[in-house]
One Martini backbone bead per residue (centre of mass of N, CA, C, O) as a GRO file, in nm:
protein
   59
    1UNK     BB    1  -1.409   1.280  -0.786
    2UNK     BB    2  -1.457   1.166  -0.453
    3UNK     BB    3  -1.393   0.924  -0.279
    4UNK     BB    4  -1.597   0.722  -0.028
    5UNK     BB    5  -1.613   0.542   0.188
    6UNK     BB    6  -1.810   0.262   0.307
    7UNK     BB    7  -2.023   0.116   0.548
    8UNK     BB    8  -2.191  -0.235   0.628
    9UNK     BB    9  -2.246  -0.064   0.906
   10UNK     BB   10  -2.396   0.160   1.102
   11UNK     BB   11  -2.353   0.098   1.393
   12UNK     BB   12  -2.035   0.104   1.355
   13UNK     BB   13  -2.002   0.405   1.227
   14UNK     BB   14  -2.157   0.527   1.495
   15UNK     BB   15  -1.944   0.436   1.714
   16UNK     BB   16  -1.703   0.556   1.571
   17UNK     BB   17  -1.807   0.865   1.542
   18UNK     BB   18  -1.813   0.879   1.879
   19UNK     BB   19  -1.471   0.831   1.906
   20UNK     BB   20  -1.363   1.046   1.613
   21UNK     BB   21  -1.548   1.173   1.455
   22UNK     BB   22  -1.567   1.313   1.108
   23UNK     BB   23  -1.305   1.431   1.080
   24UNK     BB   24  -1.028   1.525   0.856
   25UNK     BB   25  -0.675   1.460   0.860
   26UNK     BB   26  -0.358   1.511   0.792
   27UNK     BB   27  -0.105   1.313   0.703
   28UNK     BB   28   0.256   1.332   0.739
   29UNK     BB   29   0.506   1.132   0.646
   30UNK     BB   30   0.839   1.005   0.677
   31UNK     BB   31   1.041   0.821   0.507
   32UNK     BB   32   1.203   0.558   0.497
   33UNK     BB   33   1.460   0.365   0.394
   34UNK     BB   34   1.413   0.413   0.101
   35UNK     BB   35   1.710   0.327  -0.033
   36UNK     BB   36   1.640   0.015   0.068
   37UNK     BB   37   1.352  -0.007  -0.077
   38UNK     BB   38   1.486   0.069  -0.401
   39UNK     BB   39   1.717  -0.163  -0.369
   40UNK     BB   40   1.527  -0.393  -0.354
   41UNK     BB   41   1.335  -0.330  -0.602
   42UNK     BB   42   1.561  -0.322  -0.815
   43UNK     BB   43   1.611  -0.636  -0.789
   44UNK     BB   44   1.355  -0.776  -0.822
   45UNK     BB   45   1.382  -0.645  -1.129
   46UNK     BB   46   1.609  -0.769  -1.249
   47UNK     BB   47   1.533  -1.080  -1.150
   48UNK     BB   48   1.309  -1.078  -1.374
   49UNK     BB   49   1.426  -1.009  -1.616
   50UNK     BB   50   1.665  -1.257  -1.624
   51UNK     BB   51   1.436  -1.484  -1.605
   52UNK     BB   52   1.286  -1.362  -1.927
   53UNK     BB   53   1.577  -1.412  -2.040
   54UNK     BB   54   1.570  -1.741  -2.006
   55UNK     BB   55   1.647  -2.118  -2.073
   56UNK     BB   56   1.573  -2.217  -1.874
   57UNK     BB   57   1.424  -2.589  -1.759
   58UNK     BB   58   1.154  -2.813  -1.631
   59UNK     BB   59   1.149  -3.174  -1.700
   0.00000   0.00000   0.00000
């Protein structure tokens, strides 16, 4: 089952669907720079990595 976020004003609810309707439409977006999100995702964990195997200590 779906849930639906709710609002804890109801007069802010009201004044919101008075400006955008009820209805909802799906939105598709195209993801831009993927492969430089993903090439820098990929730095942060091998960088993760890296430090859970290491023996520096400090003090």
């Amino acid at each position: 089952m779906k849930t639906q976020g709710t609002f804890g004003n109801a007069d802010l609810a009201k004044e919101i669907a008075s400006q955008f309707g009820t209805t909802q439409e799906t939105v598709k977006v195209k993801m831009r720079y993927t492969k430089e999100v993903r090439d820098f995702l990929n730095k942060i964990d091998e960088a993760h990595r890296k430090a859970a195997e290491s023996e520096l200590t400090f003090g």
